[in-house]
C-alpha positions as a printed NumPy array, in Angstrom:
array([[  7.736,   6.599, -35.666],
       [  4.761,   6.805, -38.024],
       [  3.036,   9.641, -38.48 ],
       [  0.234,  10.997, -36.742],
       [ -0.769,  14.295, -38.087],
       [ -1.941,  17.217, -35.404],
       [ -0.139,  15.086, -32.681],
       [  2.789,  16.066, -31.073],
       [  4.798,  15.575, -27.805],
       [  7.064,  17.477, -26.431],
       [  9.78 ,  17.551, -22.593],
       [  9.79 ,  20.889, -21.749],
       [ 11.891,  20.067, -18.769],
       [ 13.657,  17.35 , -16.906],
       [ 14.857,  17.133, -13.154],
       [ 18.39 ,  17.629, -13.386],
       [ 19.457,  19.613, -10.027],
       [ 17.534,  17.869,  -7.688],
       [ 20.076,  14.972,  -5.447],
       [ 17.598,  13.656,  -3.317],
       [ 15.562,  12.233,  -6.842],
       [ 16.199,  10.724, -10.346],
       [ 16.4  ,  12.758, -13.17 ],
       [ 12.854,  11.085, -14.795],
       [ 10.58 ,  13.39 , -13.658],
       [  9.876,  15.637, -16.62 ],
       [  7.566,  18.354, -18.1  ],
       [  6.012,  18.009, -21.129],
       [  3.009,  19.347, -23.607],
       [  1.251,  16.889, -25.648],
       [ -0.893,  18.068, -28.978],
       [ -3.64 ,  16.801, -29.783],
       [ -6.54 ,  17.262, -32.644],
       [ -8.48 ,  19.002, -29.817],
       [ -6.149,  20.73 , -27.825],
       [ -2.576,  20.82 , -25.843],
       [ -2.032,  18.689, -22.51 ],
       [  0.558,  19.674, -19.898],
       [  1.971,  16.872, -18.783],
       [  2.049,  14.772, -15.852],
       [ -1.701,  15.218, -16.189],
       [ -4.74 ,  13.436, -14.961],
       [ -7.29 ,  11.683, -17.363],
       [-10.314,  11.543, -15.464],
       [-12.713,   8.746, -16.046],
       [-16.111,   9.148, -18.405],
       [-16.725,   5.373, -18.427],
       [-19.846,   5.418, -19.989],
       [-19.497,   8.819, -22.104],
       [-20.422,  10.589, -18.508],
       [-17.876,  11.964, -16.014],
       [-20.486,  10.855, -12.934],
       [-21.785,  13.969, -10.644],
       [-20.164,  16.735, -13.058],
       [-20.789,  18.409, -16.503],
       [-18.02 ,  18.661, -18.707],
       [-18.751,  22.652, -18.173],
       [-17.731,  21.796, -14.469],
       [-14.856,  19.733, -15.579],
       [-13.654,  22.779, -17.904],
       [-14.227,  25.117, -14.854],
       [-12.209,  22.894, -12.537],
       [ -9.083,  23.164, -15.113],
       [ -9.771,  19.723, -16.879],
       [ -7.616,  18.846, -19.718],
       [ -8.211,  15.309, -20.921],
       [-11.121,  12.792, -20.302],
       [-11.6  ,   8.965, -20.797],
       [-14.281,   6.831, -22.456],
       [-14.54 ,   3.489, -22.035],
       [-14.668,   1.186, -25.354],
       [-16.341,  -2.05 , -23.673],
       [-19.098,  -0.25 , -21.689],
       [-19.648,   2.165, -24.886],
       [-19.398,  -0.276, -27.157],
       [-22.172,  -2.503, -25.701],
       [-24.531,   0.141, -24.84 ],
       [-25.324,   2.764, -27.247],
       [-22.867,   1.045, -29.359],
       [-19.871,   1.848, -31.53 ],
       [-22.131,   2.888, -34.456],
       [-24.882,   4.778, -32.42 ],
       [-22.343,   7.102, -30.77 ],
       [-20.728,   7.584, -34.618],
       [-24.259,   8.918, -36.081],
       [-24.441,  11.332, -33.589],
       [-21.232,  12.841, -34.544],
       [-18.279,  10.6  , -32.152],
       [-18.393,  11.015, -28.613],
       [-16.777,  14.453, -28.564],
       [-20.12 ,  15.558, -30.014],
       [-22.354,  13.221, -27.801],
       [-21.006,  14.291, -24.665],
       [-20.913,  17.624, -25.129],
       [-16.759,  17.816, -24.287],
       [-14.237,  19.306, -27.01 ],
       [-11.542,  19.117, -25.505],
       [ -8.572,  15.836, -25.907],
       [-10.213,  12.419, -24.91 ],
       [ -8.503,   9.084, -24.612],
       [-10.092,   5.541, -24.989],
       [ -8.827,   2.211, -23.571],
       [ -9.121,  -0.66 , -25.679],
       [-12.026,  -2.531, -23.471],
       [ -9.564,  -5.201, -22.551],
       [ -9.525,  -4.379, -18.996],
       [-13.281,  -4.755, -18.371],
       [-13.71 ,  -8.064, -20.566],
       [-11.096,  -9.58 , -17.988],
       [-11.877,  -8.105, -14.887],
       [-15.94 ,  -7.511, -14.569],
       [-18.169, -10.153, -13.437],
       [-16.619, -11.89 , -11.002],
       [-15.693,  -9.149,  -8.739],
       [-14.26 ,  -5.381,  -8.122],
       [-12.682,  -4.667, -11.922],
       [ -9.59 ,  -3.503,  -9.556],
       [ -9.213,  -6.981,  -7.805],
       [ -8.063,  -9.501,  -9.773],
       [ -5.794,  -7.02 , -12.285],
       [ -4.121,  -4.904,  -8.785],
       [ -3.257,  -7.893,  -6.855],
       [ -6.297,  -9.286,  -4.429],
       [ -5.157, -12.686,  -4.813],
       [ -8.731, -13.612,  -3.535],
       [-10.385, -12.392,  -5.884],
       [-12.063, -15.61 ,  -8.261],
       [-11.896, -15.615, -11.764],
       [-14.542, -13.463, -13.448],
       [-17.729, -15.811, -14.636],
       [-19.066, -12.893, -17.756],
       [-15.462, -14.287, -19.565],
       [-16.101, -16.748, -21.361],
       [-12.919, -17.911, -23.424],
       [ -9.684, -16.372, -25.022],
       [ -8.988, -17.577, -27.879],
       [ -6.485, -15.984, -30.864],
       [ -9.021, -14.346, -32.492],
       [-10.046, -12.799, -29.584],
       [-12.272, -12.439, -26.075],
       [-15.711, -14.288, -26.036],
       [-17.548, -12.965, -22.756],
       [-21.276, -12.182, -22.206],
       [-22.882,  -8.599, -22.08 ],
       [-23.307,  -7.326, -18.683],
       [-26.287,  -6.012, -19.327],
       [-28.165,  -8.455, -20.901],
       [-26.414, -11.737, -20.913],
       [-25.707, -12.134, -25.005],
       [-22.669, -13.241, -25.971],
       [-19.98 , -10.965, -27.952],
       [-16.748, -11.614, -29.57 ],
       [-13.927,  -8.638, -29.483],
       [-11.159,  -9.112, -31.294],
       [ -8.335,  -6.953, -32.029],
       [ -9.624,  -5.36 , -34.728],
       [-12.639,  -4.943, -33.246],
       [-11.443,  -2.905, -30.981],
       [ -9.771,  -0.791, -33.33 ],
       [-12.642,  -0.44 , -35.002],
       [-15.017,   0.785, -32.371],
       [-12.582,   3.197, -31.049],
       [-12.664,   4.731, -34.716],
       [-16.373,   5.113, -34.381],
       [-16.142,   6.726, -30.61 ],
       [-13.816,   9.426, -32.194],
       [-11.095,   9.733, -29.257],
       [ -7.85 ,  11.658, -29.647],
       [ -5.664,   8.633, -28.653],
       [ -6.807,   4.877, -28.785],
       [ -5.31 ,   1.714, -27.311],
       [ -4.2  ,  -1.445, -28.772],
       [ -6.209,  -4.684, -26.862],
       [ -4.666,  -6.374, -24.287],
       [ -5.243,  -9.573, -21.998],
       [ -4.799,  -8.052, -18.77 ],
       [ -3.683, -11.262, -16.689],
       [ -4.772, -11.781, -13.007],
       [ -2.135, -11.759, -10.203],
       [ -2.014, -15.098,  -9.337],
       [ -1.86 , -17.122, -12.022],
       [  2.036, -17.516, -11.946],
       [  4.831, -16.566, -14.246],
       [  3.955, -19.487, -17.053],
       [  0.434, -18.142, -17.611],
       [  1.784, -14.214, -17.417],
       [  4.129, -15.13 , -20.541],
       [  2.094, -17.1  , -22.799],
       [ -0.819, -14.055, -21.688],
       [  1.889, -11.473, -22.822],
       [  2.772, -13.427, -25.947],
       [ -0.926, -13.259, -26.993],
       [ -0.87 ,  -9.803, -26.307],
       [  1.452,  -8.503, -28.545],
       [  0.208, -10.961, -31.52 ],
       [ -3.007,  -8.781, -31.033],
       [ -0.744,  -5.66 , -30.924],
       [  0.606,  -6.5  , -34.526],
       [ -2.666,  -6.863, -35.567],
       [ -3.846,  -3.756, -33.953],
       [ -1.512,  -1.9  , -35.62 ],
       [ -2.538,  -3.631, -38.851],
       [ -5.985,  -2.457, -38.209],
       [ -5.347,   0.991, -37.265],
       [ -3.49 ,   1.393, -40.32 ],
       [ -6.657,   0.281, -42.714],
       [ -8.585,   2.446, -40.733],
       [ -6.359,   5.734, -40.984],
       [ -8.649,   7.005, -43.354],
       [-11.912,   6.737, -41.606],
       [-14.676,   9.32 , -40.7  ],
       [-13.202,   9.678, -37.194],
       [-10.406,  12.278, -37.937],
       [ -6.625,  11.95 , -36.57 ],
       [ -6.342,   9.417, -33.78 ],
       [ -2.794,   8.061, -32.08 ],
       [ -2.119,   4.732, -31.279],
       [ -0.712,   3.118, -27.945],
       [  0.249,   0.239, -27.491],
       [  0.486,  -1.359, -23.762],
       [  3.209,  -3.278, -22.031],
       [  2.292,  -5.994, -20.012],
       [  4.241,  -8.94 , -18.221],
       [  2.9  ,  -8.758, -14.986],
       [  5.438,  -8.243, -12.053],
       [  8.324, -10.44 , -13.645],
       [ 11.212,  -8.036, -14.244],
       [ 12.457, -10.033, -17.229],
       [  8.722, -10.021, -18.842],
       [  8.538,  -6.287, -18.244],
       [ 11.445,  -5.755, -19.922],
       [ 10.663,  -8.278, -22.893],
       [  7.142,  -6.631, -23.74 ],
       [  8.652,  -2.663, -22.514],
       [ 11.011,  -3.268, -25.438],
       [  8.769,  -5.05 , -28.305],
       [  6.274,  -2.188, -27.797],
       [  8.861,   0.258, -28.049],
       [  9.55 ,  -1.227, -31.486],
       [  6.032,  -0.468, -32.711],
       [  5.088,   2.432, -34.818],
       [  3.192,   4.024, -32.034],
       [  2.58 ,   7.268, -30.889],
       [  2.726,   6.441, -26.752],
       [  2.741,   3.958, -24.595],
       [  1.446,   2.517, -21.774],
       [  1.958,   0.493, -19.15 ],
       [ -1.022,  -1.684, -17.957],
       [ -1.975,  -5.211, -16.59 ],
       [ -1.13 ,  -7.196, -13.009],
       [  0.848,  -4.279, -11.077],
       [  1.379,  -6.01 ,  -7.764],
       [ -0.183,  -6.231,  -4.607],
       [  0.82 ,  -2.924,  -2.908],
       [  1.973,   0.205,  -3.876],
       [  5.56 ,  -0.59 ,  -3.16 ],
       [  5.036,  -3.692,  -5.697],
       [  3.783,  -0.932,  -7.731],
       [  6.443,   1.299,  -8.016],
       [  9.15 ,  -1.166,  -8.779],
       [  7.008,  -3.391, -11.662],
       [  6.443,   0.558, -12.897],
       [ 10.521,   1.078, -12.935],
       [ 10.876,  -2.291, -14.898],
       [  8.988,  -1.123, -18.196],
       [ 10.569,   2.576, -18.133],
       [ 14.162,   1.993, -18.588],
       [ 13.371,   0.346, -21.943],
       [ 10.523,   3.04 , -22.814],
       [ 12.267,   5.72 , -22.228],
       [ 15.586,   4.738, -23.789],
       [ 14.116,   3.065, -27.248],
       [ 13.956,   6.196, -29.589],
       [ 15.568,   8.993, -30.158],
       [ 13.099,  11.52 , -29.13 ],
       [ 10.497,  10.781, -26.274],
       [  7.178,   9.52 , -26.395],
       [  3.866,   9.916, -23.979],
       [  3.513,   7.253, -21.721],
       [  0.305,   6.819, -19.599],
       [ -0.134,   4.349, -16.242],
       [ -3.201,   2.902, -16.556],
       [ -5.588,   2.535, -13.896],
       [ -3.457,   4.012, -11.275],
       [ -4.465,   7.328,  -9.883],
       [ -3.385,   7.591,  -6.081],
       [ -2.155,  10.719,  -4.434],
       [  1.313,   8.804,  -3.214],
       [  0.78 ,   6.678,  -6.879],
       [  1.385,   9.735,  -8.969],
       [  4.208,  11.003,  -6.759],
       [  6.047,   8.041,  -7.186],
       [  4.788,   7.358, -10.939],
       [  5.933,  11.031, -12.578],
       [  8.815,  10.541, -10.367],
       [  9.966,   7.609, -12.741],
       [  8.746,   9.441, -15.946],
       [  5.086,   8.946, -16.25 ],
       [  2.838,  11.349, -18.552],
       [ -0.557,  10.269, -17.928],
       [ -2.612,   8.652, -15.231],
       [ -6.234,   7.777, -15.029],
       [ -8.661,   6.44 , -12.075],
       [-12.284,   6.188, -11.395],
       [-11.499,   7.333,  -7.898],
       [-12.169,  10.867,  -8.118],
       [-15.785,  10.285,  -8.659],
       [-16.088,   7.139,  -7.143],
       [-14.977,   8.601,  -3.671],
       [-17.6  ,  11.501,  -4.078],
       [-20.12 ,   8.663,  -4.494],
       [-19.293,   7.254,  -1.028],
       [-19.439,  10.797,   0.55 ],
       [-15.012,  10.919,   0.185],
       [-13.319,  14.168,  -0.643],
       [ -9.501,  14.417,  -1.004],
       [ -7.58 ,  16.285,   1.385],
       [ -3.428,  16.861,   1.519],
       [ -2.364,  14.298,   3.756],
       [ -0.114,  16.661,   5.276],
       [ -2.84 ,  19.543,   6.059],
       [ -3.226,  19.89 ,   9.358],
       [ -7.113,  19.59 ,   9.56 ],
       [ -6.799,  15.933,   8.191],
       [ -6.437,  13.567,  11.38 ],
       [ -6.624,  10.715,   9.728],
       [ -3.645,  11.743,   7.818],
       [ -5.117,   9.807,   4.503],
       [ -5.766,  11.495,   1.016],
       [ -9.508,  11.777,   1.516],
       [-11.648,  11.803,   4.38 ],
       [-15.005,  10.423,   4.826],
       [-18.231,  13.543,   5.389],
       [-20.6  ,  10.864,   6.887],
       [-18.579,  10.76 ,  10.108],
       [-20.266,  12.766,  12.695],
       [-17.044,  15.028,  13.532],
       [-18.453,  16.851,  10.677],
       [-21.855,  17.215,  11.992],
       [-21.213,  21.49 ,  12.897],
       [-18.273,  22.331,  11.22 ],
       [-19.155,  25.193,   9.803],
       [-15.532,  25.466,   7.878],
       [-14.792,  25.249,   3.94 ],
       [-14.407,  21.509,   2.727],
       [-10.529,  22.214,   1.906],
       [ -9.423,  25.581,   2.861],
       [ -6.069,  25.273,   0.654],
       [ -8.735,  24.671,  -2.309],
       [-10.869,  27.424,  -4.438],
       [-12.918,  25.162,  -6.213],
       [-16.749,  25.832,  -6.483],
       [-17.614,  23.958,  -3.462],
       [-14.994,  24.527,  -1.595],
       [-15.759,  28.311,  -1.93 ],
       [-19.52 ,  28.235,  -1.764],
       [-20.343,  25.018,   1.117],
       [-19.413,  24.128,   4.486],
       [-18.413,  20.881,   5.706],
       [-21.312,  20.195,   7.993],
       [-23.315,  21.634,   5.233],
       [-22.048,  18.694,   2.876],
       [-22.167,  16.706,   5.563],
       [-26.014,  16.893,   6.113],
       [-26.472,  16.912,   2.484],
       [-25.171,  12.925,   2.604],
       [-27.127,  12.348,   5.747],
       [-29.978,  13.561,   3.933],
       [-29.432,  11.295,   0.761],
       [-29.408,  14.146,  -1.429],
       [-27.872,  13.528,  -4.897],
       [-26.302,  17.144,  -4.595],
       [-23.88 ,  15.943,  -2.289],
       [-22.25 ,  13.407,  -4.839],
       [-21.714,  16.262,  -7.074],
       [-20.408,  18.824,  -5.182],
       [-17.747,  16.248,  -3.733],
       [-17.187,  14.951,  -7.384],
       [-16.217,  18.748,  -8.306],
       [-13.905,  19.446,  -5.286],
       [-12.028,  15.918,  -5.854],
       [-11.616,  16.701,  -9.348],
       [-10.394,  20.134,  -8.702],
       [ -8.202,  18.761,  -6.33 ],
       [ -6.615,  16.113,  -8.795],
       [ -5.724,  18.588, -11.337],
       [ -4.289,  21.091,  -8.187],
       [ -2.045,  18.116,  -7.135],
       [ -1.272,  17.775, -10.992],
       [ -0.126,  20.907, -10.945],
       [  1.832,  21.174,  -8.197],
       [  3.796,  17.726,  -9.936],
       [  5.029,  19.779, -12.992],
       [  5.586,  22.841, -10.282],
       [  7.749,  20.789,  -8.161],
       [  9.611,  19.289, -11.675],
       [ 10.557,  22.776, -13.091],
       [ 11.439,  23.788,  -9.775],
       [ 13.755,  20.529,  -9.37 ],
       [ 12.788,  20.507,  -6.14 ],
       [ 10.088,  17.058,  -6.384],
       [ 11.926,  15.238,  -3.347],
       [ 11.127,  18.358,  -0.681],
       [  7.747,  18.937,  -3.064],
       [  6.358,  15.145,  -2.497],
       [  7.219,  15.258,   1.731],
       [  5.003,  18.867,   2.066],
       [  2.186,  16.268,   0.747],
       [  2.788,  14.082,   3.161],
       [  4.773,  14.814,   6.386],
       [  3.047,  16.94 ,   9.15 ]])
């Protein structure tokens, strides 16, 4: 593996004793330029260098450890340089703690055209986004979201910008092929994608000495849900010199598809080098998602859900607690159930609003169409994430994850 100075990874534990469950699940504590992450952790999502409804003084209080910015949004509004000049986004944002940044791949293949989850997770009615203009070798043409001009990103591009945003751990770029474009298209996609991978790497090399500071390099396996493509582009990226992995692109329709295209890229992962390496799941973030995903050996999720759910007036509950009748992982404040319950949001939670609001309380806030209520749900969800989080590595240690996973979810 090459060598990334100030990073380091490290399985602290393994389920070994456990019969009902595979021995994948593991512990671990990944070191970074700006601080250790227990692993399985959550990276929550600062898309535009702004975790939506929360300050990163929130996010710290909440137990926070790592944070995501996104490369196309940032890169296209203030722009790679801009952020640079005023000291990386570590600075900008006002969070010093370990951030991760995905390569902008994602967005150049799923905005414009509809949800950024729909064609990439497996709505097969999703059309083909209309801001993408052409993919070519040297890279993605597509138009600006925000004002229609046309931009080029190319591997090294990528690379590039990521330098300038400053995160702790970058990603190579990837075409991130829609569901339903057959196995033909998925190959020659996944061929493309690890020509740009050599050339990320090339990149990130010339660029080790840069004015960003230590940065690790993942690379991504795609392959869509063909086990034999899994495997294929599970074991060239295990070849790279990278620091982690990560497992991205067309992940099936439903979360059952989900969990076995997930099983077909770890086998090779976890087997290809003689000590382990971070791997991350990207775009995944579901209570029952990282149950089954740590489960197989997974280090790392991210999701915009946490906030994204506050915006709607959502806030995650167990789906075993017996105050949750809908027996989901959220429920919804707006409904009118809510309307004099004078009890705490989540009493199994000790989270600022959680100890200091009511649910009909919250509830009237979102009636209301006060703001307030978007952050006070964004804090309690993202409390809750990093509670379930820890609960995970709890239930690993304790090699106990099979009876651990059915207190989440049976009554």
């Amino acid at each position: 593996m090459a060598d990334y100075p100030g990073f380091a990874f490290t399985v602290e534990h393994q389920t070994t004793a456990d019969p009902a469950w595979p021995d994948a699940a593991r512990v671990g504590r990944l070191a970074t330029p700006h601080g250790e992450i227990e692993t399985p952790a959550f990276v929550f999502c600062a898309t535009r260098g702004a975790i939506r409804g929360v300050t990163p003084e929130q996010m710290r209080a909440e137990q926070t450890q790592i944070i995501l910015g996104n490369t196309y949004h940032l890169m296209l509004q203030p722009g790679g340089e801009a952020v640079a000049r005023l000291g990386g986004l570590h600075k900008m944002m006002g969070w010093d703690g370990p951030m991760l940044t995905d390569s902008g791949g994602f967005q150049i293949f799923s905005l414009g055209g509809g949800s950024a989850s729909a064609e990439i997770k497996g709505n097969r009615k999703s059309e083909r986004p209309k801001m993408l203009l052409n993919i070519e070798e040297e890279g993605a043409v597509f138009r600006s979201y925000i004002d229609g001009s046309t931009h080029k990103l190319s591997p090294e591009d990528s690379i590039r910008v990521q330098r300038q945003l400053g995160a702790d751990i970058i990603l190579v770029l990837d075409e991130c092929s829609p569901y339903e474009v057959g196995r033909d298209y998925t190959a020659n996609s996944m061929a493309l994608t690890h020509r740009w991978a050599e050339r990320s790497v090339a990149e990130f090399g010339r660029a080790s000495e840069g004015s960003a500071g230590p940065q690790a390099l993942y690379g991504i396996v795609q392959g869509g849900v063909y086990e034999d493509l899994r495997r294929e582009s599970a074991e060239f990226t295990a070849a790279q010199p990278y620091f982690g992995y990560a497992i991205g692109g067309c992940l099936g329709s439903d979360s059952f598809e989900l969990e076995g295209v997930v099983g077909m890229a770890m086998a090779p992962l976890n087997t290809a080098t003689p000590t382990p390496r971070p791997i991350h799941l990207l775009g995944i973030g579901g209570v029952g998602d990282i149950w089954d995903g740590a489960a197989k050996g997974i280090d790392t999720f991210d999701c915009v859900n946490p906030t994204r759910l506050a915006r709607h007036g959502g806030a995650y509950l167990r789906p075993a607690f017996a105050d949750n009748p809908d027996e989901r992982d959220h429920v919804h404040l707006k409904n009118a159930r809510f309307r004099d319950d004078d009890a705490p949001l989540d009493p199994e939670c000790d989270c600022y609003t959680c100890r200091t609001f009511s649910r009909s309380y919250l509830h009237h806030l979102i009636k209301a169409g006060e703001i307030t209520a978007t952050q006070y749900l964004a804090i309690h969800n993202v409390a809750f994430m990093n509670r379930l989080m820890g609960e995970v590595r709890a239930a690993i240690r304790a090699d106990n994850y099979a009876a651990a996973k059915a207190s989440w979810f049976a009554r």
